[in-house]
C-alpha positions, 0 to 999 in steps of 0.5 A: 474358471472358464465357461464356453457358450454360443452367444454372451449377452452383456447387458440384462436390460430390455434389449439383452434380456429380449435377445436372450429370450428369442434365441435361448428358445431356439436352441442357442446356448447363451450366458447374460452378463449383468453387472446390476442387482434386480430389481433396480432402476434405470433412466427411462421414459418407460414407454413401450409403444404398441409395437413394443408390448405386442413384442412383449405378448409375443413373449406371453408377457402380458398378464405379467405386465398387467400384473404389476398395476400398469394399465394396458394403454389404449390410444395417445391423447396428442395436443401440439400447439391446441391442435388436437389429434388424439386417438386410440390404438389400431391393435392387430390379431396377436397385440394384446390389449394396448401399450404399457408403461412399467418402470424397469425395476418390473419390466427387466425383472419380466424380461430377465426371468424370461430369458432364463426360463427360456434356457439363457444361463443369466447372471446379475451382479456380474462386471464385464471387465475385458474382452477375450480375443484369438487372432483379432477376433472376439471370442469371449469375455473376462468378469467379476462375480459379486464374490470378487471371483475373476472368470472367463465365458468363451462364445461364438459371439459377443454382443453388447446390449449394455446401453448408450455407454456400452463398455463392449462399444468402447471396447470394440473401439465401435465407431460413431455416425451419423451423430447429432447433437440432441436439443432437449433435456428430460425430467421426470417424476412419479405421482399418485394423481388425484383423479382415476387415471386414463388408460393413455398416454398424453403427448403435449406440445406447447410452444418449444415445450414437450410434456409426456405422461402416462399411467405406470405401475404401482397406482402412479402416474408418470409426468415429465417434460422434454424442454430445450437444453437452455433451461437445463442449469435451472432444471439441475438447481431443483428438478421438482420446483422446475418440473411442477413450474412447467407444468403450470404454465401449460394449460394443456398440462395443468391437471397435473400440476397441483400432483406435481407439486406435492411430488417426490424426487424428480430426476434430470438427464441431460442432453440426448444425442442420436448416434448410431455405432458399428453394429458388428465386427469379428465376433461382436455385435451391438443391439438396442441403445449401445448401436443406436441411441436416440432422443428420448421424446418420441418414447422410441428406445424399448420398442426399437430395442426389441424391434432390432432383437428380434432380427438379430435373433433371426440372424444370429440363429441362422449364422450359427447354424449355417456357418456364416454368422458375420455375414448375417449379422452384416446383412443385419446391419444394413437392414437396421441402418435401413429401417432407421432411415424411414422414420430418422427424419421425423424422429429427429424433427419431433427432437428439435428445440424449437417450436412447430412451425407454420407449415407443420401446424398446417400439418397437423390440423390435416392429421387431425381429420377424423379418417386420419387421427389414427395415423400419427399414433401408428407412425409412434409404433412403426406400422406406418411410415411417416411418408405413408401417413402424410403423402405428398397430396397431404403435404401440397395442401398443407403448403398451401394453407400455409402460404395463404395464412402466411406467405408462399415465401415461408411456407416453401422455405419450410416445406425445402427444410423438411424434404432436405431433412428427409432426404438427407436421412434417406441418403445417409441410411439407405447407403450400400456400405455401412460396413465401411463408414468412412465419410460418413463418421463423424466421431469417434465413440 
């Protein structure tokens, strides 16, 4: 049996499911291929950033969000280091009430049923398990239906949006760069807590430690922890004694370990590379964790996701509709490399094994001014740049507590780190030719 359609989403998760709502609604004739039963679970913080759930409210999702027992987050209740920066969100006309965090057995769901109300044909238990070509172009895909039945869809275009190991990736042969090797791991686990939970998302810093949690659906507390990789055998032997063990040592986290110590299961993901893929080629794209995958610490994954839907739904309308779709998804391509590159460098610093330093603890005790609290929280739901929230006049007093408190020696060589880092990133996204890797891939995917 042969389906023919505009556009073939394979993967229903937050990234398909979203590009599939944003242009069904616009006319485009799309299948979604999925190869899950809903609901059901997946890997993932849960997060979604203000700028994620203002995506969602876009949607008219929100009350469907509320719905589920998940509190609209109002602010991040932020700790590196006993330096404290908390703050509430700054919500903008048309955001909704704040952030969420709800698990995916109801967010996919949310997203899914949205898709199909907006015209997207979409199909669960479903196995992509080839590609259809004409001519070195991808022109559809073959799959299996849950009754065992093989079929074709035929489409203008293919995108992948089946996650970090995308089959449509590997089947593409979509290239890696930019690949660094993440240096945590994560555990996590869901509990009921004994005190009213606050509508907030607490980000800890302690040492080289990282902890995150935040209230989810269902009455349940989301705790997890976001350790360097030579503690993952230990995690591995028993995720929920290591979890519950990590929380009591952090004061800052202490409240939760008497929770976690009467939690359930608690689960491990290893290490979190940051990788970007080909984003595009002849009748495919890639969108969401299958082009772009990062470290989980920063809660980035969802709100990027749809960040990156809602240009390659512009894109993608536009391409059919004028004749010219590889070189709008190109042009879409560039500008997700480019967007990437102003918050790489700080997404990957807040990443690293190791703990703050000297000149970034002079840092933060500047964000920590009250006029500025507010910053940091933006710079997590992409309304400000990283630059932006720390300019240079910022960062030459900081260098200069820094050397007074230690010495200009260390704080200059941390001050040339953190600029090389930057600047590195800067180089490397901002290129004119991410269509042609070449020196710039590093493996292969």
């Amino acid at each position: 049996m042969t389906d023919r359609c505009d556009v073939v989403v394979v993967g229903g998760r937050c990234a398909g499911a979203y590009l599939a709502a944003r242009i069904a609604e616009a006319g485009v004739n799309t299948v979604v291929l999925d190869r899950s039963r809903f609901p059901s679970d997946r890997l993932s913080t849960h997060i979604l950033q203000l700028n994620g759930a203002a995506a969602l409210a876009h949607l008219g999702l929100t009350d469907e969000l509320v719905a589920t027992g998940a509190p609209p987050l109002t602010g991040m209740d932020v700790e590196i280091d006993g330096v404290d920066i908390s703050s509430d969100f700054r919500c903008l006309p048309g955001d909704g009430p704040g952030a969420f965090c709800v698990r995916c057995r109801h967010l996919d769901v949310i997203l899914l049923r949205r898709a199909a109300s907006a015209g997207a044909a979409t199909r669960t238990e479903a196995q992509v398990i080839g590609l259809e070509r004409r001519n070195g172009r991808v022109v559809g895909v073959r799959w299996r239906a849950r009754d065992g039945a093989e079929r074709r869809t035929i489409a203008r275009l293919v995108v992948g949006a089946d996650g970090e190991r995308s089959f449509v990736a590997r089947a593409v042969g979509a290239t890696a760069y930019h690949v660094e090797p993440g240096e945590r791991f994560v555990v996590w686990t869901y509990v009921a807590p004994d005190q009213a939970r606050r509508p907030r998302i607490q980000f800890v810093r302690d040492g080289a430690e990282i902890f995150v949690s935040a209230p989810v659906d269902g009455g349940k507390q989301m705790v997890l922890t976001n350790p360097p990789l030579r503690w993952l055998p230990a995690a591995r032997r028993d995720p929920a004694g290591f979890l519950a063990e990590r929380c009591a040592g952090s004061a800052a986290m202490a409240w939760a370990s008497g929770p976690v110590t009467r939690c359930g299961k608690a689960q491990v993901v290893g290490r979190c590379d940051n990788i970007f893929r080909t984003a595009t080629g002849a009748g495919w794209a890639l969108v969401g964790d299958a082009g772009r995958s990062k470290d989980p610490c920063t809660g980035q994954g969802m709100s990027d996701a749809f960040r990156q839907g809602e240009a390659l739904a512009s894109a993608i309308v536009d391409g059919l509709r004028g004749g010219d779709l590889d070189a709008r998804l190109a042009r879409w391509w560039r500008w997700r490399d480019r967007d990437e590159a102003r918050w790489a460098a700080f997404m990957a610093y807040q990443g690293r094994g190791g703990a703050a330093t000297e000149l970034e603890r002079a840092l933060l005790e500047r964000l920590a001014e009250p006029r500025r609290r507010s910053d940091l929280s933006d710079v997590f739901a992409h309304r400000r740049t990283p630059l932006r929230a720390m300019p240079p006049g910022l960062v030459a007093r900081a260098w200069r507590s820094a050397a007074q408190n230690h010495s200009v020696g260390l704080a200059t060589r941390q001050l040339l780190s953190l600029g090389v880092l930057e600047a590195r990133w800067r180089w490397r996204l901002s290129s004119p030719w991410p269509a042609a890797p070449g020196p710039q891939v590093v493996r292969a995917c």
